[in-house]
N, C-alpha and C positions, 0 to 999 in steps of 0.2 A: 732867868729867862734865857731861852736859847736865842742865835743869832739872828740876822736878817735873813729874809728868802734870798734864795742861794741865786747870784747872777747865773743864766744860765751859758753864759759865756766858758764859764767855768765847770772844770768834770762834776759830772751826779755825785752825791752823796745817799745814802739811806741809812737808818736805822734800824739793827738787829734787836731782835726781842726774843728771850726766852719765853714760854709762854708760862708753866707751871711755877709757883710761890714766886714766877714775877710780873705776872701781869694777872693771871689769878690766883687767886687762898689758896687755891687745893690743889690737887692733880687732877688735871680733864680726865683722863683713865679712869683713873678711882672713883672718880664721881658716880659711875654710873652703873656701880654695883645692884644699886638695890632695884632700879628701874627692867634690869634683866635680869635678874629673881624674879622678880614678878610675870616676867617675860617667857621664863621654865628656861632660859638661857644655859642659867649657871644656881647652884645649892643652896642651902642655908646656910650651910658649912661655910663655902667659899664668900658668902656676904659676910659673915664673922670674921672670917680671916683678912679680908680685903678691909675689914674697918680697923683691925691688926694693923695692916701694910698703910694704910693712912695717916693714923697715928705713926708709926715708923717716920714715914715720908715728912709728916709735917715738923716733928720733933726732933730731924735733922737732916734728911733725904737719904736718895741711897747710893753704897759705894759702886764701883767701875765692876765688882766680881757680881753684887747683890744685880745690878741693871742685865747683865750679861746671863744670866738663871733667869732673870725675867722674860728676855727677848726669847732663848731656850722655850718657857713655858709657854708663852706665849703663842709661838709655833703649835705647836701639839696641840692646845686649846681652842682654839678657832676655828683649827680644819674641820673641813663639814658642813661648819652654819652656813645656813639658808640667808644668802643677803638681804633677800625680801622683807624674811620675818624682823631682821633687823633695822631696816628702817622704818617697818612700821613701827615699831617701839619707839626709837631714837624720835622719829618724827613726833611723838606726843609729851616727850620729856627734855628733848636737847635746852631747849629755853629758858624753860621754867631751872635746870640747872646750872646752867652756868650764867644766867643772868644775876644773880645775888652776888657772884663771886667776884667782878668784875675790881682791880683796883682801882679807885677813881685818881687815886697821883698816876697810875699808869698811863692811864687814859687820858689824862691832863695831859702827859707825858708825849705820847702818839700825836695831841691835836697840834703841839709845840712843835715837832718835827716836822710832821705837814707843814705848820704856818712857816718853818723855815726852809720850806721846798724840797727837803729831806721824803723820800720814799720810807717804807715801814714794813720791816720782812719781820713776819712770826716766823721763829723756830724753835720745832719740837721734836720732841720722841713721840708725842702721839700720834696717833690717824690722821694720814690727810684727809680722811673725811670728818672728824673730830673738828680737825685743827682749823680746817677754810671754811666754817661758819661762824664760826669764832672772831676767824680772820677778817671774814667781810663787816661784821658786827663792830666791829673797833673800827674800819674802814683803812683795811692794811693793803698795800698795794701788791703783795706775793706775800706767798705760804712753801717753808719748806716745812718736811712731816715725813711720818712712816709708811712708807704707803704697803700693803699686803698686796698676794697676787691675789685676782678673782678667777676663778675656772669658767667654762664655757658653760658648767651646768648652774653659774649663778651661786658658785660656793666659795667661801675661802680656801685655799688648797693644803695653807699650813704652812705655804714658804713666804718670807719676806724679798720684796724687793729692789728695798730700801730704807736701812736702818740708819735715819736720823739721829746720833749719839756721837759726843765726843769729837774725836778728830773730822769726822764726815760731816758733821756742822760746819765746821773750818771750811771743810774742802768746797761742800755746797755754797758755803760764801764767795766764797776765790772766782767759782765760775761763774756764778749772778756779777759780779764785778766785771768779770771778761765781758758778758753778754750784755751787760746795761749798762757799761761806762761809768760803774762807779769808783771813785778813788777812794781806795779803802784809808789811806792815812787819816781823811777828814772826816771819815766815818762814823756813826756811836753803835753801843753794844750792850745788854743789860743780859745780867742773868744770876739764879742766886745759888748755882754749883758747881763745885770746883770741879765734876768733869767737862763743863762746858770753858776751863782756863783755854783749851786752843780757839774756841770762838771770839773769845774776847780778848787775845794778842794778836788774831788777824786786823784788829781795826785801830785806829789814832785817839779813840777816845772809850775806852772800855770803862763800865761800869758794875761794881756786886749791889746785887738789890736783895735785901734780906738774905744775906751770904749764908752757908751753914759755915762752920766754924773751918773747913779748911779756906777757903776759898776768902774767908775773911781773913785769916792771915798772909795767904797769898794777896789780900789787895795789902794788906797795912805794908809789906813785904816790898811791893810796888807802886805805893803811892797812889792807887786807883780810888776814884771815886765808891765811897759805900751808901747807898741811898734805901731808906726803911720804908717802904708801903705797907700801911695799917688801914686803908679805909676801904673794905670794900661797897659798891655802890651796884643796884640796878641800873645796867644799861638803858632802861626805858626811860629814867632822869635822866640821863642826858641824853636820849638819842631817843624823844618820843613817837616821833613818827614811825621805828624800825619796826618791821616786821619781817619773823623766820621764814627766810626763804625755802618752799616746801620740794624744792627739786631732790628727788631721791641721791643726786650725786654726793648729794651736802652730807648723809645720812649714812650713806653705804656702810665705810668703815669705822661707823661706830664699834663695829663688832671689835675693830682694834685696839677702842679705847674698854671696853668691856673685858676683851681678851687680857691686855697688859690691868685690869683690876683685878681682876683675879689669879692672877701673877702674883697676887699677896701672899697665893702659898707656899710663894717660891722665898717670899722672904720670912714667913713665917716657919718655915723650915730650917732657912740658912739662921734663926736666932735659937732653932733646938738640939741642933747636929754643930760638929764642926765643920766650919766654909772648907771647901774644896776648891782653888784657884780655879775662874774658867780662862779656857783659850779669850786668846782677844781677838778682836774680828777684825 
């Protein structure tokens, strides 16, 4: 059990969460391949491929060169779409998929923080449209995420505005700290990849949750907490009364989580050629 509610006498504290294989099974991304194929979004080819980059992702995740060719495709991918059509899609499917994937120690996890007056940041490399329904769904008090540009004609333009990855997790931390008076020493932090190591040496209590094997030896390395989540559970068991909030804001950036699924080609490429170091951003 975590500590007592936090006197508030004393600086805030909150809790960092990655969201992918640590607070859900899967990849939010990935998930949503098949819903836009059906959508005329994205191929056959590219659902193949993305169940590829899945299996990839689940059976160890990906490295710093493999994410940096995704955010690359990513870009290219997306420009164009019609935001609309994408939330109408997202809007009929967001639920129904990521409600099965939820982990329930995760989410035991969140209410434990809450109960100890701890705030609850998701951070992802996904969509902040993706990510902040998700976010509310667990009832996290802030959402950091990828956010895409939108054009004025209502389309994704192809540029990012903000790539949640790596160091810039960090960074976004540091300043939510500045902004909310959080003292990061007393902090906590979960995540289960070792590009997210600068996240989780920003804060006094870092945790690998289902680590892939670097990040598992970097905790044995450092003594950090490894904590295994196996169960995942329907949100609606625990949280019967929720229902998907239908505001298109929620939905928009699906198309980012769609975009980075079909990114699978990017890695289904980098395991038939040989990797090409990308620039780091």
């Amino acid at each position: 059990m975590l500590g007592p509610v936090e006197n508030h006498s004393l600086p805030r504290t909150a809790a960092f969460f990655d969201l992918d294989k640590t607070v859900i099974a899967k990849s939010s991304t990935l998930t949503f391949s098949k819903s836009f194929y059906q959508g005329g979004l994205i191929n056959r080819r590219a659902v193949l491929r993305t169940a590829y980059a899945q299996f990839v992702f689940l059976a160890g995740g990906a490295d710093h060169d493999q994410m940096e060719r995704m955010r690359e495709y990513l870009s290219a991918l997306c420009k164009g779409w019609n935001v609309q059509q994408v939330r109408e899609i997202v809007a009929e499917t967001l639920h129904d998929l990521i409600d099965p994937i939820i982990y329930d120690e995760a989410a035991s996890l969140i209410e434990e923080h809450h109960t100890a007056g701890r705030d609850v940041v998701i951070v992802s490399t996904s969509g902040a449209e993706v990510v902040e329904p998700i976010g509310e769904l667990l009832g996290a008090d802030r959402v950091v995420a990828t956010r895409m540009v939108v054009g004025a004609d209502g389309c994704f333009t192809g540029e990012i505005e903000y790539y949640a990855y790596g160091p810039t997790k960090a960074e976004a931390i540091k300043a939510l700290a500045e902004s909310e008076g959080y003292d990061l020493s007393r902090c906590y932090a979960y995540s289960d990849s070792i590009t997210d190591t600068p996240m989780l040496e920003t804060v006094g209590h870092p945790h690998a949750v289902n680590p892939d094997r670097a990040l598992r030896r970097e905790a044995t390395a450092r003594e950090w907490p490894v904590l295994v989540f196996s169960r995942p559970v329907r949100l609606k068991q625990r949280l019967p009364t929720f229902s998907m909030p239908p505001s298109p804001a929620l939905v928009a950036a699906a198309a980012v989580g769609a975009a980075a699924a079909t990114a699978g080609l990017v890695w289904y490429a980098s395991r038939r050629r040989p990797s090409v170091p990308a620039s780091r951003a």
